[in-house]
N, C-alpha and C positions, 0 to 999 in steps of 0.2 A: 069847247067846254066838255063835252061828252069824250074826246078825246082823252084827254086828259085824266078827266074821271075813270076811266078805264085803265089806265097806266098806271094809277096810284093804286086802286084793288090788285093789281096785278101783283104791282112791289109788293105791297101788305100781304099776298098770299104766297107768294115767293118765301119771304120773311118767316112765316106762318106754319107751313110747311112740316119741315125739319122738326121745326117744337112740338108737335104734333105725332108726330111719327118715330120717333125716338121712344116715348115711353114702350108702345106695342113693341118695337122693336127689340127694347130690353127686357118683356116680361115673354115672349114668344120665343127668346134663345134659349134661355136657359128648360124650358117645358123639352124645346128641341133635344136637347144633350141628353136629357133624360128620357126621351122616345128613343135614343140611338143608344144608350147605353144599355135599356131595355129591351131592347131588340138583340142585342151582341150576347146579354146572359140567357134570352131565351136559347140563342145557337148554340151555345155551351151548352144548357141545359139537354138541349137535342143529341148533343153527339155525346151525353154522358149515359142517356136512356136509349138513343138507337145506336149503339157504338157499332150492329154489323147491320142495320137494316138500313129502310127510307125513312126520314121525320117525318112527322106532321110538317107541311106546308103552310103558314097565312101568305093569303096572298094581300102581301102589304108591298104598298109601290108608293113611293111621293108621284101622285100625279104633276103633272106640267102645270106649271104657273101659266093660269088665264089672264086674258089681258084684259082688264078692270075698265071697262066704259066709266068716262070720267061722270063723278056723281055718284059712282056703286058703293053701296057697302063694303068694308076692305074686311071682309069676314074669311076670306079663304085660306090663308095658314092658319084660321085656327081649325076651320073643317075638314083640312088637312090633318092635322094633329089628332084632331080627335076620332077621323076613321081609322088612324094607325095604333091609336092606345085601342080601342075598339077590337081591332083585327088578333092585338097582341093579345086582349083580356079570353079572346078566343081560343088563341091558340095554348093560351095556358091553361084552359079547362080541358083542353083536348090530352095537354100533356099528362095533366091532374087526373084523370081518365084513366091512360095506358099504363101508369106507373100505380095506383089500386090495384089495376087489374091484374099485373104482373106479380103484390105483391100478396094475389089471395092467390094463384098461383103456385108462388114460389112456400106460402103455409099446408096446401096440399102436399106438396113436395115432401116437405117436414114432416106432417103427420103420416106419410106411406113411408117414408125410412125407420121412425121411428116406431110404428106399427109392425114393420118386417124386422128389427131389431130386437123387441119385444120375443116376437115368434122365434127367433134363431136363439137365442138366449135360453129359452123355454126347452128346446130341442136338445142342446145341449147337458142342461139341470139334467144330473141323476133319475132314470125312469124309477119309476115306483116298484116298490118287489112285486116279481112275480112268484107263480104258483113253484112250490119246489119240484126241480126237474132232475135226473139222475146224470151227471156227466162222468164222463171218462175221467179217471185220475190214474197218471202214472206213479208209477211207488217215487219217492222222495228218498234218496240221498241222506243216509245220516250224516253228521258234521266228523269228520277226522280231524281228536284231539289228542294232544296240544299241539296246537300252528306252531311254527318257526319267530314268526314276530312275536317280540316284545308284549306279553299280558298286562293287560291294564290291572290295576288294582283290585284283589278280589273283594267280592264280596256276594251276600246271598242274590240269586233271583226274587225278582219284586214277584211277593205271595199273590196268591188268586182266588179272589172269593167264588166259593160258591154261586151257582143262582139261588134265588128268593124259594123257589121250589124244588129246589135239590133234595132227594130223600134219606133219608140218614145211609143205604146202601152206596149211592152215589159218592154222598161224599167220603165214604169211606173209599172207597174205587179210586176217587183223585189222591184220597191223601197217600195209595201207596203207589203212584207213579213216583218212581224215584228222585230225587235232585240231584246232578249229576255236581261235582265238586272238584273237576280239575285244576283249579286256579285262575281258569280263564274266564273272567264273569261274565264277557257276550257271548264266549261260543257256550258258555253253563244255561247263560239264560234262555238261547234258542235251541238248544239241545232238547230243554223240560220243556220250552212250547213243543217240540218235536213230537216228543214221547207222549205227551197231552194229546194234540193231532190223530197219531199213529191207531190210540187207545179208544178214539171215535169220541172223544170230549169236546168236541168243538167251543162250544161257549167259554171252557176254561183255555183253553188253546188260543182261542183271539185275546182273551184279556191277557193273556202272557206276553204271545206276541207282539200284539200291539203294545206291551209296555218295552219290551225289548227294543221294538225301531223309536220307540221316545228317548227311550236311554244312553242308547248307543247308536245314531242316528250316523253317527259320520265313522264310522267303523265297517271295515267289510262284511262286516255278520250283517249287516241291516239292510241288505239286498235280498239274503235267503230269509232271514224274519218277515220281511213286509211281502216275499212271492207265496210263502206257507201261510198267512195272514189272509192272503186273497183267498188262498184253496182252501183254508180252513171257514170262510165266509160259502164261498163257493159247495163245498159240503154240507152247509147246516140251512143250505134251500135260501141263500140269500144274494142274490146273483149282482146287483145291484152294489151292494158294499163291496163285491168281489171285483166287478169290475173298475169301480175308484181305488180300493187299495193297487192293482193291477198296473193302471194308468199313472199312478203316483210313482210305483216301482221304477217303470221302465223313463219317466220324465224326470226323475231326479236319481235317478243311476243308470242312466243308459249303456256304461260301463262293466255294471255288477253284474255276480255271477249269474245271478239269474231273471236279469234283463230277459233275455229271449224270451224263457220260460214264461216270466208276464203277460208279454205280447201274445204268446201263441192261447194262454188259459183266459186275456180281454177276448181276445176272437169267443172262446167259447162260452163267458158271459154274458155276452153279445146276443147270441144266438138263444140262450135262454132268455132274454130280454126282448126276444123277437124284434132284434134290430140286424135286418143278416146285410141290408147294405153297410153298416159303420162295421162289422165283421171282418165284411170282403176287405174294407179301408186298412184294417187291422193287419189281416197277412198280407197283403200287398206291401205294408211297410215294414212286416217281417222280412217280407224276404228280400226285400231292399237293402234293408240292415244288417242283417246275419245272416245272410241267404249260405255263404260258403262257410260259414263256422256251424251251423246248425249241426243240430245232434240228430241221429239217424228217427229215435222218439220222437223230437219236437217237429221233424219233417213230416213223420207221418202223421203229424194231428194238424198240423196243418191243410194237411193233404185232404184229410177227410173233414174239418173246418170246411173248408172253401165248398166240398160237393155237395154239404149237407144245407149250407148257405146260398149253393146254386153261385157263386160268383163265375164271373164270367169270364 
């Protein structure tokens, strides 16, 4: 009888069994897939943030399946599972971690470029006028008129006011520099800047000139307008506009006739600007550039440029 009785629990738990283990079975796979797929983005994750270094390690392992004394709690795939989300929740704080810290890092970074950016900028910008200083001026070249090419259409040179405190002598003084009238109206207009210049009027000498290289901007006159432009800045203690009309010159006619000329009178801008390294910078690319066309003049101020600037 007891026999028996024994055989029939036995089938029953046979039976029993399977229905039983089935449900955990289908609610511990799918958890599974999702501990493995989470596992596979962390390593991605790893090789996107250490692409040349070591990662962070979890030390995650499925340990061995123990063998269940019958009667035991069948609790171990899920304590398995859950030291492994555990290990991951770990290792993604750790990730969370290096990737802040990288990226307060990589905003230092940013703010010291754009800090030193700032300052080169700055260095750059037109210095402030200095005190007026006496330079060397060599005599200027009247224009020899009429050129060979083609005159454009004449007309007057653009008039020149007065300063606000010109005195009734003064402006009688400009009004009889002459206005030259050969037909030619750029080589007319820089002519009358010339003769303005020549006569120590500086202030009406740039308003001239300077409307001259406005005017006639794509014309060969507007090389020696805009080099007389600097010198006549450069003469009236203003070294500073001397030197951007200069740089202007020589960057947008490096061709014109008096490209060099620029170059070698930015050196001496320079120098009154007490900038004597951008100086040395200056004839070094003179004589780069026109070093074998140079005029025996612009060598020697050069020459004395450089000793007065100490270049090396």
């Amino acid at each position: 009888m007891r026999n028996a009785l024994l055989a029939t629990t036995a089938a029953l738990l046979a039976v029993a069994m399977p229905v039983m283990t089935l449900p955990a079975a289908a609610q511990n796979a799918p958890v599974e897939v999702r501990v493995d797929r989470l596992e596979k983005e962390m390593r991605a994750v790893q090789r996107k943030v250490f692409p040349a270094g070591t990662p962070i390690e979890a030390e995650i392992s499925r340990p061995a399946t123990p063998t269940i004394a019958p009667g035991s709690p069948a609790s171990t795939p899920i304590a398995d599972l859950t030291a492994r989300v555990g290990a991951l929740e770990s290792q993604l704080a750790s990730v969370t971690g290096q990737v802040e810290q990288n990226s307060y890092k990589l905003r230092q970074l940013e703010e010291a470029f754009n800090k030193y950016k700032a300052e080169t900028d700055a260095r750059m910008a037109p210095a402030a006028e200095a005190p007026p200083v006496p330079a060397p001026v060599a005599a200027e070249v009247a224009p020899v008129t009429p050129r060979s090419a083609a005159p454009k259409p004449a007309s007057k040179p653009a008039p020149v006011a007065a300063p606000p405190v010109a005195s009734d002598a003064r402006k009688t003084a400009v009004a009889a520099v002459e206005h030259p009238d050969t037909g030619d109206a750029a080589d007319d207009a820089y002519t009358y800047g010339f003769r303005l210049w020549d006569a120590k009027f500086y202030p009406e000498a740039q308003g001239q000139l300077k409307a001259t290289v406005e005017k006639y901007g794509d014309s060969s006159i507007a090389s020696k307008a805009q080099n007389l432009l600097g010198r006549a800045y450069l003469d009236d203690g203003k070294p500073a506009l001397a030197s951007v009309a200069f740089y202007e010159n020589y960057q947008k006619r490096p061709r014109g006739d008096r490209a060099p000329d620029s170059l070698a009178y930015l050196g001496d801008a320079l120098i009154q600007l007490k900038k004597p390294a951008d100086a040395c910078k200056v004839y070094q690319e003179l004589e780069q550039v026109y070093g074998e066309s140079l005029s025996s003049s612009l060598r020697g101020m050069m020459t004395a440029g450089r000793a007065k600037a100490k270049c090396s």
